[in-house]
N, CA, C and O of each residue as an XYZ file, in Angstrom:
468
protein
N      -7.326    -18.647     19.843
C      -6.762    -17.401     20.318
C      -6.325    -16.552     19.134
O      -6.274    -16.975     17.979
N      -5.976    -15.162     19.567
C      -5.772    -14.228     18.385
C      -5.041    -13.773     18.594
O      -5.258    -12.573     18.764
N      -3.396    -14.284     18.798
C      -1.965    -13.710     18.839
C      -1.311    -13.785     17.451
O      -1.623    -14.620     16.601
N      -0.462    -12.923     17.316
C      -0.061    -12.965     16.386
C      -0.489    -12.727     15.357
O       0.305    -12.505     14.443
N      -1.983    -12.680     15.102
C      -2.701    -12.604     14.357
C      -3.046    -11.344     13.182
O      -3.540    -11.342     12.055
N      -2.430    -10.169     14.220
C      -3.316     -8.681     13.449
C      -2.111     -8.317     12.339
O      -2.369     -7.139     12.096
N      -0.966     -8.659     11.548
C      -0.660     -8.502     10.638
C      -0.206     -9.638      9.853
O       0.174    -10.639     10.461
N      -0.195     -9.613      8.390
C       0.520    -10.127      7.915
C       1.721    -10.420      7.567
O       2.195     -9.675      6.709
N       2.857    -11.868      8.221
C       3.925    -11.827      7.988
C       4.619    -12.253      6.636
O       5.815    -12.126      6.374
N       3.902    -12.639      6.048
C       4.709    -12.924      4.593
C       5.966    -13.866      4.509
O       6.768    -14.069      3.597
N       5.849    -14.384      5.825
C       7.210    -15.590      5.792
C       8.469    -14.810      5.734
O       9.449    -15.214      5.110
N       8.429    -13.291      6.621
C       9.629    -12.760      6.599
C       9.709    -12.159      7.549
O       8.773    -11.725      8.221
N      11.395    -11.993      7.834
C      11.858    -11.282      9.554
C      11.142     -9.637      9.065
O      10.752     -9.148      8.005
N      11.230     -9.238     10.305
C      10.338     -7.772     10.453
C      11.442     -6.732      9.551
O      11.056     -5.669      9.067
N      12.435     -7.085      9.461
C      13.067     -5.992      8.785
C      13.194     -6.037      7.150
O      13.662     -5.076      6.538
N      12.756     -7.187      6.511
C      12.672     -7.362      5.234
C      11.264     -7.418      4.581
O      10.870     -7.388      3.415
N      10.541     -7.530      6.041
C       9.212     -7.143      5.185
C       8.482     -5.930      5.169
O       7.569     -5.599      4.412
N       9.197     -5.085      6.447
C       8.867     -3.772      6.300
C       9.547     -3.148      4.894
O       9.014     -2.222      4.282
N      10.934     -3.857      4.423
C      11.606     -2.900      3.144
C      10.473     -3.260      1.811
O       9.985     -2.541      0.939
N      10.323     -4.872      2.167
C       9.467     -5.352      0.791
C       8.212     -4.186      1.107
O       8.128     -3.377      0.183
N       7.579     -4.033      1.828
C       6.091     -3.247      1.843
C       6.170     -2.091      1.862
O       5.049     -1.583      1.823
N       7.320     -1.069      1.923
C       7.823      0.205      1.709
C       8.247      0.268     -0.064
O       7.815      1.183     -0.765
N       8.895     -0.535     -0.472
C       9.547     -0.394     -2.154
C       8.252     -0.497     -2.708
O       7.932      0.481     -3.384
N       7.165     -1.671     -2.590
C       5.791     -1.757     -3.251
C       5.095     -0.684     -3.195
O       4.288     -0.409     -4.083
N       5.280      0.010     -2.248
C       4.272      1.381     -1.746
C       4.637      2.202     -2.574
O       3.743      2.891     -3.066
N       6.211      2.461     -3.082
C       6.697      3.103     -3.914
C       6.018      2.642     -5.311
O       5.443      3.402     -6.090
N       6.147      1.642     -5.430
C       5.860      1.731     -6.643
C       4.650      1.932     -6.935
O       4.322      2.317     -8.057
N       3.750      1.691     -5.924
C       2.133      1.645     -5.906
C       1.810      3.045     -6.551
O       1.313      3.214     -7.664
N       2.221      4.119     -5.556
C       2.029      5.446     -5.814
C       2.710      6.164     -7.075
O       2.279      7.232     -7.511
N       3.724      5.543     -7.581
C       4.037      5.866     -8.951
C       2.927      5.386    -10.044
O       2.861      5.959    -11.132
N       2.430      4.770     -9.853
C       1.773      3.488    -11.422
C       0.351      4.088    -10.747
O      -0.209      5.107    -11.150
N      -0.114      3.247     -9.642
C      -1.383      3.535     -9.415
C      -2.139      2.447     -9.443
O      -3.364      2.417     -9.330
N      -1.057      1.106     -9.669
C      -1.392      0.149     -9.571
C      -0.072     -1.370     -9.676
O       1.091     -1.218    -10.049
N      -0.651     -2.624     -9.267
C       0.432     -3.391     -8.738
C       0.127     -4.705     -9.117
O      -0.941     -5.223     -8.790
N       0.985     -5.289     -9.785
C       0.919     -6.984     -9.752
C       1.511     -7.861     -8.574
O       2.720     -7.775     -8.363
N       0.949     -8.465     -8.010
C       1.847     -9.305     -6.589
C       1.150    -10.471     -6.391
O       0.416    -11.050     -7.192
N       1.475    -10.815     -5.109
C       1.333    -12.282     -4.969
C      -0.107    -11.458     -3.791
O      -0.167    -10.330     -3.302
N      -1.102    -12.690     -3.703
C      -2.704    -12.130     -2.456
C      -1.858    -11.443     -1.627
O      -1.507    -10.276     -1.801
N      -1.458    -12.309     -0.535
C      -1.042    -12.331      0.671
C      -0.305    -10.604      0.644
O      -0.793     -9.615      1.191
N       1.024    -10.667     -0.191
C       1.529     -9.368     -0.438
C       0.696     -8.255     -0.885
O       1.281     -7.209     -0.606
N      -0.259     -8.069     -1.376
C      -1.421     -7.466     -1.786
C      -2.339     -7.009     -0.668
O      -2.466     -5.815     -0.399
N      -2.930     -7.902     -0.066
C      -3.432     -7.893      1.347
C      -2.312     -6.784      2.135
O      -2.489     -5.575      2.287
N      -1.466     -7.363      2.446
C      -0.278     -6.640      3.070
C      -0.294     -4.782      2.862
O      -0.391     -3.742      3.514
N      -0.178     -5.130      1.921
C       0.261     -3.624      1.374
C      -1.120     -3.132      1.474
O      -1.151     -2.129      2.186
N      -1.909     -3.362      1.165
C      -3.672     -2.731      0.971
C      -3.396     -1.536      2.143
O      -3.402     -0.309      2.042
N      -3.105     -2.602      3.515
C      -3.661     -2.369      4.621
C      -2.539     -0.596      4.628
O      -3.105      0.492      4.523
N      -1.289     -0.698      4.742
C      -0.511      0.098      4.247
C      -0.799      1.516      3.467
O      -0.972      2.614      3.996
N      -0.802      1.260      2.341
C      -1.537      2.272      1.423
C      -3.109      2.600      2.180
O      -3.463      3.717      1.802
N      -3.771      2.204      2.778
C      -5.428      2.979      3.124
C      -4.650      3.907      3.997
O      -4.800      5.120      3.852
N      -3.570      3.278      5.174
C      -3.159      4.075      6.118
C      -2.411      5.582      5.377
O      -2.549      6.753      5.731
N      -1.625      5.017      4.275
C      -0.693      6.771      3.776
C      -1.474      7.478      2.976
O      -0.965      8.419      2.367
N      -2.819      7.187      2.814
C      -3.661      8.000      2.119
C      -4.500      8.529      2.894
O      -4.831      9.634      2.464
N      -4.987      8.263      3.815
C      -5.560      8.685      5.536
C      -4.781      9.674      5.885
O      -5.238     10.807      5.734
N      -3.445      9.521      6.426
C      -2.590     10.522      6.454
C      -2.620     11.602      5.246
O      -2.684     12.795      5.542
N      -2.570     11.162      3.753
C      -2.569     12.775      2.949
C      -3.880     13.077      3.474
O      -3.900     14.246      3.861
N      -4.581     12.700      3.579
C      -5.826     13.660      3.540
C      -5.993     14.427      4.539
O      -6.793     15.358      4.448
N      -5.086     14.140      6.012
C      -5.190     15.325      6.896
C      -4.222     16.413      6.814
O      -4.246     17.464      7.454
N      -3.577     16.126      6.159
C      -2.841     17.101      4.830
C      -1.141     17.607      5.749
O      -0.019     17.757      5.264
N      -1.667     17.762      7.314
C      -0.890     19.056      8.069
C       1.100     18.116      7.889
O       1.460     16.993      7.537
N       1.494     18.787      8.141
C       3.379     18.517      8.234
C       3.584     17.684      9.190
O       4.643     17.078      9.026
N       3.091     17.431     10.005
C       3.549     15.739     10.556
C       2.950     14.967      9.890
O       3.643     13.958     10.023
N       1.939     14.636      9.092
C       1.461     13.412      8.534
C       2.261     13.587      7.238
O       2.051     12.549      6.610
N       2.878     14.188      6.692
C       3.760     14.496      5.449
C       4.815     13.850      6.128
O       5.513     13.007      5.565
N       5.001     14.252      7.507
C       6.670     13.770      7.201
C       6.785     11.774      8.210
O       7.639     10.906      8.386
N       5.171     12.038      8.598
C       5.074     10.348      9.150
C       5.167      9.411      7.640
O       5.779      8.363      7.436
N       4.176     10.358      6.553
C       4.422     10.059      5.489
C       5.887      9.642      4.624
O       5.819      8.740      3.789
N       6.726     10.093      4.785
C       7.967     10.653      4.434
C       8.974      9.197      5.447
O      10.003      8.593      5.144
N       8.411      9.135      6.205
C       9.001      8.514      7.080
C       9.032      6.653      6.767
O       9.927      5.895      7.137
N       7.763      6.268      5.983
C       7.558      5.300      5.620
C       7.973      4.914      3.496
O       8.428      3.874      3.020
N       7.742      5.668      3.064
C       8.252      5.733      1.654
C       9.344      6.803      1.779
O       9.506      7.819      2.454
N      10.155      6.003      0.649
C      11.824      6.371      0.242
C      11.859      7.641     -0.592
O      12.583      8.620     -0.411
N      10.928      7.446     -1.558
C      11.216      9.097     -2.375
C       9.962      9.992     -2.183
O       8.748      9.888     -2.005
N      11.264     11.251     -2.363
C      10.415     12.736     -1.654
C       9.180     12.922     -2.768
O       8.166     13.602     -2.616
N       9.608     12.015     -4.087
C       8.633     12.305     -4.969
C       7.617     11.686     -5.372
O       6.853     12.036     -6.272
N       7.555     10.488     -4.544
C       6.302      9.759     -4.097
C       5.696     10.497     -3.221
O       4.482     10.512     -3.420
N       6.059     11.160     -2.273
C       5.196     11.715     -1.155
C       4.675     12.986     -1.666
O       3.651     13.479     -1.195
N       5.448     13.621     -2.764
C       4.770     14.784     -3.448
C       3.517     14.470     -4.050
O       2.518     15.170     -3.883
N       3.543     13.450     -4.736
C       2.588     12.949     -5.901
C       1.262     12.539     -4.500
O       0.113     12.981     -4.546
N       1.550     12.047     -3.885
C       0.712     11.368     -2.808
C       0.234     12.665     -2.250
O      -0.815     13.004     -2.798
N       0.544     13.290     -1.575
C      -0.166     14.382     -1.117
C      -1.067     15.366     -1.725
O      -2.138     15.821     -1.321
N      -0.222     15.644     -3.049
C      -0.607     16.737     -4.332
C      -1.918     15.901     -4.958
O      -3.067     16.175     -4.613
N      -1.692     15.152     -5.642
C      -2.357     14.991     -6.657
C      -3.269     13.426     -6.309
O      -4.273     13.395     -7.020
N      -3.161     12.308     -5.507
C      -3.691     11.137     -5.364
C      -4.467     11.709     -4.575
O      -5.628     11.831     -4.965
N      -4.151     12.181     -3.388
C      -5.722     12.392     -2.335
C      -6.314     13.234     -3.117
O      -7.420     13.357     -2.591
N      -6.290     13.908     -4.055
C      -7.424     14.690     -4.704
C      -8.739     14.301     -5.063
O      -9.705     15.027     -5.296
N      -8.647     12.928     -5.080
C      -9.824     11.967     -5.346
C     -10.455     11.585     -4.262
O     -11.298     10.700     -4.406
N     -10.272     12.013     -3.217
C     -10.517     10.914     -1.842
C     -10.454     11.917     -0.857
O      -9.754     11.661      0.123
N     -10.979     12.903     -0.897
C     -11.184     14.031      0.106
C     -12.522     13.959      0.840
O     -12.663     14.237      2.031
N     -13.622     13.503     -0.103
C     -14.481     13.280      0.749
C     -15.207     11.665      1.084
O     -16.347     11.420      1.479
N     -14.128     10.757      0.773
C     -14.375      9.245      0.814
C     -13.836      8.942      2.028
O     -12.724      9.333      2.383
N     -14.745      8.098      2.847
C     -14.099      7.964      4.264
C     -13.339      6.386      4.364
O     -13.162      5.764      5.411
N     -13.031      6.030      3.270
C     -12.327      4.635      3.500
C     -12.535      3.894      2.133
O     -12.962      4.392      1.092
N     -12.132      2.561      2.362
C     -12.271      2.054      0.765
C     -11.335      2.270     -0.467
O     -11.744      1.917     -1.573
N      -9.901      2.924     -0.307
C      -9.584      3.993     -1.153
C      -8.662      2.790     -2.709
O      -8.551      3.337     -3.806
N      -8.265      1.673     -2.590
C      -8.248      0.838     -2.933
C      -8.995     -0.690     -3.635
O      -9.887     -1.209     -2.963
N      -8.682     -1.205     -4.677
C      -9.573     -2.327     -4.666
C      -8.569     -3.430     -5.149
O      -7.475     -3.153     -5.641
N      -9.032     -4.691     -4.968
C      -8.232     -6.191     -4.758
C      -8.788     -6.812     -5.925
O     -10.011     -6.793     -6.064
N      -8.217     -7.240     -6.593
C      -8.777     -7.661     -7.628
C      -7.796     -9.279     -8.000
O      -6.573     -9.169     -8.086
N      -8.456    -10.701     -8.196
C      -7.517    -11.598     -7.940
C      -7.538    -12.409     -9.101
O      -8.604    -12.669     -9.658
N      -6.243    -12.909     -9.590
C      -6.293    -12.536    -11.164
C      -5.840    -14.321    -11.325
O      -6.086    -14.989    -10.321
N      -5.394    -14.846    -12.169
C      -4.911    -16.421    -12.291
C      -3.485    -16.302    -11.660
O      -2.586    -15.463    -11.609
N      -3.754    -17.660    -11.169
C      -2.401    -18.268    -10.816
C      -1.187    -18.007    -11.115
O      -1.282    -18.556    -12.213
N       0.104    -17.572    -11.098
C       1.490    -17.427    -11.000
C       1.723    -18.953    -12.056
O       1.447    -20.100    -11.706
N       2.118    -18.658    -12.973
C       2.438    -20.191    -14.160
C       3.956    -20.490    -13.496
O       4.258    -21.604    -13.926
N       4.861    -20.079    -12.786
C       6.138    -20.931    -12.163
C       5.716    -21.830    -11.072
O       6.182    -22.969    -11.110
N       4.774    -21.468     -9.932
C       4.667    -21.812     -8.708
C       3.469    -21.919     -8.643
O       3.050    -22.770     -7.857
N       2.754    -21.343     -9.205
C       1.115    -21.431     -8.637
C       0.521    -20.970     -8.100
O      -0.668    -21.276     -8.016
N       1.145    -19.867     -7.386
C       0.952    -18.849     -6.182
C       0.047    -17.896     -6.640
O       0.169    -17.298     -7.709
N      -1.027    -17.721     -5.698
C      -2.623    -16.814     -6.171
C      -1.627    -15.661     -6.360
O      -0.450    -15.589     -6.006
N      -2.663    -14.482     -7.229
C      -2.005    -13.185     -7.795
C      -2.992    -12.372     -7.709
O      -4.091    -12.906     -7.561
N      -2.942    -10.823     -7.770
C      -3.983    -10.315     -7.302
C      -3.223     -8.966     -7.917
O      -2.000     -8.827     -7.878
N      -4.184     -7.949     -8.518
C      -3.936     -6.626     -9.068
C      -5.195     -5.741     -7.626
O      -6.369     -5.723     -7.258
N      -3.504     -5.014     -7.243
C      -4.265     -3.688     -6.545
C      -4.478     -2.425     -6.924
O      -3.558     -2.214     -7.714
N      -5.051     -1.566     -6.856
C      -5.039     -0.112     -7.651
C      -6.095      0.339     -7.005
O      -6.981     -0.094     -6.269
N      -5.610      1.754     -7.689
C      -6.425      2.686     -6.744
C      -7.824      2.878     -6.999
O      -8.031      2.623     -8.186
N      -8.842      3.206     -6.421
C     -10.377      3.384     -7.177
C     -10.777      4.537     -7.301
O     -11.013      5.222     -6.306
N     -10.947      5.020     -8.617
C     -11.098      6.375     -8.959
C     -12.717      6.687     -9.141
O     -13.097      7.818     -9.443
């Protein structure tokens, strides 16, 4: 069966993993790119295709659905302004996963996300 199935929980209550996958988003859209653990990577992917979908239909509710999910006004500037500039006429894909060695404390797979220019 396929309950439960359509997101990733990350081994956390819904309210700490929505903050963890909102602060990453932040930082995603600052750098342009991210060191994390797969799973968290995966996570967020799915995330980021969605707030870049939204800039690209550009209009003031997807700014402020935008707005609504990341913390600073100046992530959502940069995101609207200047990141969808690349991806106006790309219909998906806007990201790539890239999975890098092992975590040397724990062992835990690692994976660099960023944007594809």
């Amino acid at each position: 069966m396929r309950h439960l199935r359509k997101k990733n929980r990350l081994s956390l209550p819904a309210d700490q993993r929505k903050a963890v996958l909102r602060t990453m988003a932040n930082s995603f859209f600052k750098s342009g790119e991210i060191k994390t653990t797969l799973g968290r990577a995966r996570a967020l992917q799915r995330e980021i295709e969605y707030l870049i979908t939204l800039a690209k239909r550009g209009d003031i509710h997807a700014r402020r659905q935008a707005a609504a999910f990341l913390y600073e006004k100046d992530v959502v500037k940069k995101l609207f302004n200047e990141t969808v500039g690349n991806f106006k006429t790309k219909k998906g894909g806007y990201t790539r996963l890239i999975k890098t060695l092992p975590r040397r404390g724990d062992a835990a797979p690692t994976a660099i996300l960023q944007l594809v220019n």
